[in-house]
C-alpha positions in Angstrom: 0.0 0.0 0.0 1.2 3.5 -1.0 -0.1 6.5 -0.8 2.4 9.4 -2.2 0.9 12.9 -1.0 2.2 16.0 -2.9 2.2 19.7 -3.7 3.0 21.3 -0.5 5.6 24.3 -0.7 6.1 27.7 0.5 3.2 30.2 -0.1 3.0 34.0 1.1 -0.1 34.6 3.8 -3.5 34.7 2.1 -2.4 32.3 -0.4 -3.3 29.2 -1.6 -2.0 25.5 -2.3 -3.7 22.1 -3.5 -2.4 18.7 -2.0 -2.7 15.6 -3.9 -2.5 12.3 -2.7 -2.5 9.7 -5.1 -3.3 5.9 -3.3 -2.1 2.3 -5.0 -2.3 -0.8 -3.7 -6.0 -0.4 -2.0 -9.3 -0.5 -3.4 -9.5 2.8 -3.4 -13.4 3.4 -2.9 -13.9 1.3 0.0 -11.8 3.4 2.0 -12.5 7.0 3.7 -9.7 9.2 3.0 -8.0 12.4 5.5 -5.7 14.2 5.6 -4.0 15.5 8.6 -1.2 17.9 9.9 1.6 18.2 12.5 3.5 20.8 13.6 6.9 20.8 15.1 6.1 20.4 19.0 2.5 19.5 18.6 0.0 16.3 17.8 -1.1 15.7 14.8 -4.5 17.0 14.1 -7.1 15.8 11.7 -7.9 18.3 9.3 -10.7 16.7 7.3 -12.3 13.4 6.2 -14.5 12.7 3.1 -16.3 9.0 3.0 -16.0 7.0 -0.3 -18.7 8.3 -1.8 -17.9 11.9 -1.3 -21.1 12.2 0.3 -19.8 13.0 3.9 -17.0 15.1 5.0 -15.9 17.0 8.2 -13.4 19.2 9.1 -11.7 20.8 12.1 -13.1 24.0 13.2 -8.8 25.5 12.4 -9.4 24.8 8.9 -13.4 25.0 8.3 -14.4 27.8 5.2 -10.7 27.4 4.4 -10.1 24.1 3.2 -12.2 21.8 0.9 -11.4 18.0 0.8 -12.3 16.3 -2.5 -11.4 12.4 -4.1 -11.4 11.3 -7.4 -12.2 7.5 -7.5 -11.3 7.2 -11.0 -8.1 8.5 -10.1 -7.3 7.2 -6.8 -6.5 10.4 -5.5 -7.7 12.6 -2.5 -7.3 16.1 -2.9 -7.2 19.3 -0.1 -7.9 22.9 -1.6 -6.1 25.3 0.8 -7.1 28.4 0.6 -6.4 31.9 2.9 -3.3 30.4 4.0 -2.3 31.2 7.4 1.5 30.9 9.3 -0.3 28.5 11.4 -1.3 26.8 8.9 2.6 26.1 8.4 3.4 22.2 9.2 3.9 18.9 7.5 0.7 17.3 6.3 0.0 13.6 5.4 -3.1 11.1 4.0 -4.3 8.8 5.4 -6.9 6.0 4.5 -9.4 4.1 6.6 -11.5 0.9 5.5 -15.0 0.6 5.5 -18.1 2.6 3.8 -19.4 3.6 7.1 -19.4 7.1 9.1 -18.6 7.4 12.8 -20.4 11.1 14.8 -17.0 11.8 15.9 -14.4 11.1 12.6 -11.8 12.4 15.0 -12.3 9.3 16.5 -11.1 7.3 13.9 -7.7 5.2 14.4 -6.3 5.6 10.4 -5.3 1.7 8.2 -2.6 3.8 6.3 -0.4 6.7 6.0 1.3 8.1 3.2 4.7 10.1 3.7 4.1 13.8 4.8 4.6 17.0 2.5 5.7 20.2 4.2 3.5 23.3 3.7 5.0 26.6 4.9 3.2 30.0 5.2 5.3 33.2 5.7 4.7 37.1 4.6 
């Protein structure tokens, strides 16, 4: 299983980046895909979720309006829209998958199958 996450980078405040994730090795669309962030000296936080259908989706309140979480079961991939970039924002962030079509209240609560490798995203003036 691989999941290769990509496009992070350094972007000025108010800016805006798109983070792919592209997954092999899983059947893709019976998996719920997230992508989270940690920064140095803090957890790792979830940032959003969306369920294999694309039907469901929840985000953190840090990154709610902001952020748009999006998959492409054609393509395997996951995607996060980040937009209105903030420095705390700035921090390495990483996909994950989780098996199964259902939906848990609380998707925080969710303990993740796989992780792909993170991709730094920085945010400066």
């Amino acid at each position: 299983v691989q999941l290769q996450a990509y496009g992070g980078g350094s972007v000025q405040i108010g800016g805006f980046l798109r983070l792919s994730c592209a997954a092999s090795g899983i059947k893709f669309d019976t998996y719920k895909m997230g992508w989270f962030r940690q920064a140095p000296g803090k957890a790792r936080e979830m940032l959003a979720l969306i369920s294999w259908s694309s039907d469901r989706t929840y985000y953190a309140d840090s990154v709610k309006g902001r952020f748009f979480i999006t998959r492409d079961n054609d393509k395997d991939t996951v995607y996060l829209q980040m937009d209105n970039l903030k420095p705390e924002d700035t921090a390495v962030y990483y996909c994950a998958a989780k098996f199964g079509w259902s939906w848990d209240d609380q998707p925080v609560n969710y303990v993740m199958d796989y992780w792909g490798e993170g991709t730094q995203v920085t945010v400066s003036s």
